[in-house]
Steps between C-alpha positions, in 0.01 A plus 500: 500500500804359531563342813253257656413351848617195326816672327642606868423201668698304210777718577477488830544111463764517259704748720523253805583191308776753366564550866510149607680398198802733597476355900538192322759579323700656779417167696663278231798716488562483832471111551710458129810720672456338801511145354822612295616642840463156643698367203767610534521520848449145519761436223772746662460263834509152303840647375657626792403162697655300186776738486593427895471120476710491199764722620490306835529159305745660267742603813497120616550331191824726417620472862491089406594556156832669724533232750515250231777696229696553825586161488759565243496853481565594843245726666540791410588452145170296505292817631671741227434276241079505592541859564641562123226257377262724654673795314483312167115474518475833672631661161249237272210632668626902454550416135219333479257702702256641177381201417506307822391742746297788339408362285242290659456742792391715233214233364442404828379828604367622113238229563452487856390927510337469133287239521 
């Protein structure tokens, strides 16, 4: 005969470790995505926060930068002129955006959701 008291209770067995293997599984899906979730919502807020206090420091150090050309500029000459310099690096970063920009976004995120 082929199947046994013993034979069904062994698969029995096997079939809910199978069972809680999968629920275990699922569990440590779950908890990976939300860990990567937490990621990189965590680094999208470090940004913006670094971003704001960088643009707000930025906007006071060209507003001296301004005050202090104007001396022998004039003041409104002195304004253009940090304007245009603004303009000059504006058009750096756009031809430069590959490698500066998504380029390490790209890494950033390759290894944040694949590890």
């Amino acid at each position: 005969m082929l199947s046994s008291d013993k034979n069904v209770e062994t698969i029995g067995r096997m079939a809910a470790v199978l069972l809680r293997y999968l629920q275990l599984q699922g569990e440590s899906l779950k908890l990976g995505t939300i860990d990567k979730l937490v990621r990189l919502i965590t680094a999208a807020v470090l940004a913006f926060v670094v971003f704001m206090l960088v643009s707000a420091i930025g906007i006071m150090l060209s507003i001296a930068f301004a005050c202090w050309i104007a001396r022998w500029t004039g003041t409104p000459l002195a304004f253009v002129l940090v304007a245009a310099a603004y303009l000059g690096i504006i058009i750096v970063v756009v031809t430069h955006r590959r490698q500066w920009i998504e380029g390490p976004l790209v890494r950033f995120l390759t290894q944040t959701l694949l590890s």
